[in-house]
C-alpha positions as CSV (number, residue, x, y, z in Angstrom):
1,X,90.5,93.9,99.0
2,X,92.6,96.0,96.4
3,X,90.9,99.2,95.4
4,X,91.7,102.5,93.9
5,X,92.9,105.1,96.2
6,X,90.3,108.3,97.5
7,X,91.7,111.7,98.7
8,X,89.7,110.4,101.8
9,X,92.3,107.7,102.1
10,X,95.2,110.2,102.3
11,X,96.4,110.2,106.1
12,X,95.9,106.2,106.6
13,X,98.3,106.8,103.4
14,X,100.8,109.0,105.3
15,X,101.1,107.6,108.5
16,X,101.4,104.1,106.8
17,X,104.2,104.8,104.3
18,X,105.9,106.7,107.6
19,X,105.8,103.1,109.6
20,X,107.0,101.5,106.5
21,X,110.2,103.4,105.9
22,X,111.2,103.7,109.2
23,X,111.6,100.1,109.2
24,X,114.3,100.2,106.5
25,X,115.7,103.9,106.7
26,X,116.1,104.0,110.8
27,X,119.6,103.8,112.1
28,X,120.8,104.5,108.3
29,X,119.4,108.0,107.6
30,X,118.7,111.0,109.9
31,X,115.6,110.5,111.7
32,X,114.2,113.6,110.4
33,X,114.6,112.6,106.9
34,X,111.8,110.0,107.2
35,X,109.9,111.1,110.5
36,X,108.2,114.3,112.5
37,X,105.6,116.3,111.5
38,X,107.2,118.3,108.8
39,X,107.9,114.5,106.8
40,X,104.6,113.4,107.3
41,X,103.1,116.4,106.1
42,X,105.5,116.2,103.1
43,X,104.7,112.6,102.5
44,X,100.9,113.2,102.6
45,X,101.4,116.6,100.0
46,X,103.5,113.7,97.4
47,X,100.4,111.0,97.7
48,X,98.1,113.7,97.4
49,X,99.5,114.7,93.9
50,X,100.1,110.6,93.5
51,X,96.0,110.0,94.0
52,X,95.2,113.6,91.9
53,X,97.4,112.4,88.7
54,X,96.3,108.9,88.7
55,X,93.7,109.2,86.6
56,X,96.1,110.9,84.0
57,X,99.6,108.9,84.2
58,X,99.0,106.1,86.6
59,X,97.8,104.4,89.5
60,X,97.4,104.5,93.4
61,X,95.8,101.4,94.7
62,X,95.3,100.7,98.3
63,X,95.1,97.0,100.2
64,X,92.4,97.2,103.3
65,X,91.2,94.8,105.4
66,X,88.1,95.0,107.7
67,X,88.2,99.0,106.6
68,X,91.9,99.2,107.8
69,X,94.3,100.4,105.0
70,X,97.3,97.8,105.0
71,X,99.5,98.7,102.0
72,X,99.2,101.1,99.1
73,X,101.1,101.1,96.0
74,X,101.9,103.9,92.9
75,X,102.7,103.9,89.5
76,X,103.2,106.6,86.9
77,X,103.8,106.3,83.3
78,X,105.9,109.6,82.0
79,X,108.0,110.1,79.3
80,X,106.6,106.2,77.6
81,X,108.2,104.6,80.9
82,X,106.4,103.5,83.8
83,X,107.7,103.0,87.1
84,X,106.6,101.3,90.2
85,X,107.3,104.7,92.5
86,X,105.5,103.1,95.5
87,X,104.7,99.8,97.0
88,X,104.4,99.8,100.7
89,X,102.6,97.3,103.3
90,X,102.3,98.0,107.3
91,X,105.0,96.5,109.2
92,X,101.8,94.6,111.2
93,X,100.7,93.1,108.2
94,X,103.9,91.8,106.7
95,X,104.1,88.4,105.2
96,X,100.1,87.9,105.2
97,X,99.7,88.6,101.1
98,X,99.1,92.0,101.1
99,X,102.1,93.1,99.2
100,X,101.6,90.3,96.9
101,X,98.1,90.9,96.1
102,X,98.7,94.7,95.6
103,X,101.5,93.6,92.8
104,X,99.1,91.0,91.3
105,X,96.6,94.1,90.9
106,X,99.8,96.5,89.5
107,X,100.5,94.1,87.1
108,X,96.8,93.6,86.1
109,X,96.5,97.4,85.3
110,X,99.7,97.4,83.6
111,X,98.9,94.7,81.5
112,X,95.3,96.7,80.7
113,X,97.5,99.6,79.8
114,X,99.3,97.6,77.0
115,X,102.7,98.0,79.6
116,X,105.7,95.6,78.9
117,X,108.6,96.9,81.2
118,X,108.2,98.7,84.4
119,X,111.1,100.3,86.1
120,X,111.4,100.9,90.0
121,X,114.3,102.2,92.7
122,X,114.5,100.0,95.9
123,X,116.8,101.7,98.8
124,X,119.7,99.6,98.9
125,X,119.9,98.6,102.5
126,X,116.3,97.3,102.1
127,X,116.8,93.8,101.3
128,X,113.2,92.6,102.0
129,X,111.9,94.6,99.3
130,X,114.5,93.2,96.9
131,X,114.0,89.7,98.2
132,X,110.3,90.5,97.5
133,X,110.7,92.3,94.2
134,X,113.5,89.6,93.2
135,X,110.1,86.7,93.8
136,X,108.1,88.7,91.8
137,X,110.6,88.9,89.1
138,X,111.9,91.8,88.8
139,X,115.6,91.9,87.6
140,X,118.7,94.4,88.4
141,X,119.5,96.8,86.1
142,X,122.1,95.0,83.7
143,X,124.5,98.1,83.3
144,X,123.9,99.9,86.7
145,X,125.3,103.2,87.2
146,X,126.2,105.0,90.4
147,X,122.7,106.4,91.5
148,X,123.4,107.0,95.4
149,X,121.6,105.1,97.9
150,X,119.0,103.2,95.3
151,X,119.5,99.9,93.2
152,X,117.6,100.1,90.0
153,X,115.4,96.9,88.9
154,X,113.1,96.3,85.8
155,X,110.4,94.0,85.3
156,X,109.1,92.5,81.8
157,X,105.6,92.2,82.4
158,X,104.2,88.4,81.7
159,X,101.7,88.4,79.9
160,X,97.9,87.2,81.3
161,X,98.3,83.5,82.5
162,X,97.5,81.3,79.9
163,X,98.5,83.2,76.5
């Protein structure tokens, strides 16, 4: 089930987005950077503003199953360009839909919002994000420029099947 996210939801949030970085960042970054207390209270202070704004500029949704939050993703439209700023499934629930489903509802309330191109940074040394954002069609930036640690891809949104 895809639904909207609740402030209730906010440290299944955390704690999930923690397990899902650590799966790309460790033995890259300092574990401190994406681990500990201090991060996890950081990362639950971002989703917090995330789920607050989302009625304003964008979206949190969350994926459960059986009451256990298994992915969440975030969008946020500023400046007339929206980008996909989150999109994170539990390591335990990998390859079973759940980030699939959570795109198929992204691109649902884009394509309510009138959206055509979404934007999104993917760490580079994540490749089974890209993989997973390259199946879903998104694209790499035609004209990259250094930006650091993150690839930049876009995605046209198709329009609802059948038009």
């Amino acid at each position: 089930m895809i639904r909207i996210a609740r402030p209730a939801d906010l440290d299944a949030i955390a704690a999930l987005h923690a397990r899902a970085r650590a799966t790309y960042y460790e033995g890259r970054i300092p574990e401190e950077a994406y681990s500990g207390a201090a991060e996890l209270a950081r990362t639950r202070e971002g989703w917090s503003r995330a789920v607050a704004r989302a009625q304003a500029d964008g979206g949190v949704l969350c994926a459960e199953q059986d009451g256990e939050l298994t992915g969440v993703a975030a969008f946020r439209t500023a400046d007339g360009e929206t980008t996909l700023t989150q999109l994170h499934v539990d390591p335990v629930h990998w390859r079973k839909g759940t980030g699939a489903a959570l795109h198929a509802a992204c691109l649902d309330a884009w394509r309510s919002a009138g959206i055509q191109r979404v934007r999104l940074e993917v760490y580079t040394h994540n490749l089974r994000a890209q993989a997973f954002y390259a199946t879903h069609g998104w694209l790499p930036e035609p004209h990259p420029t250094a930006s650091g640690s993150h690839r930049v891809l876009w995605l046209s949104v198709p329009p609802p099947s059948g038009e």
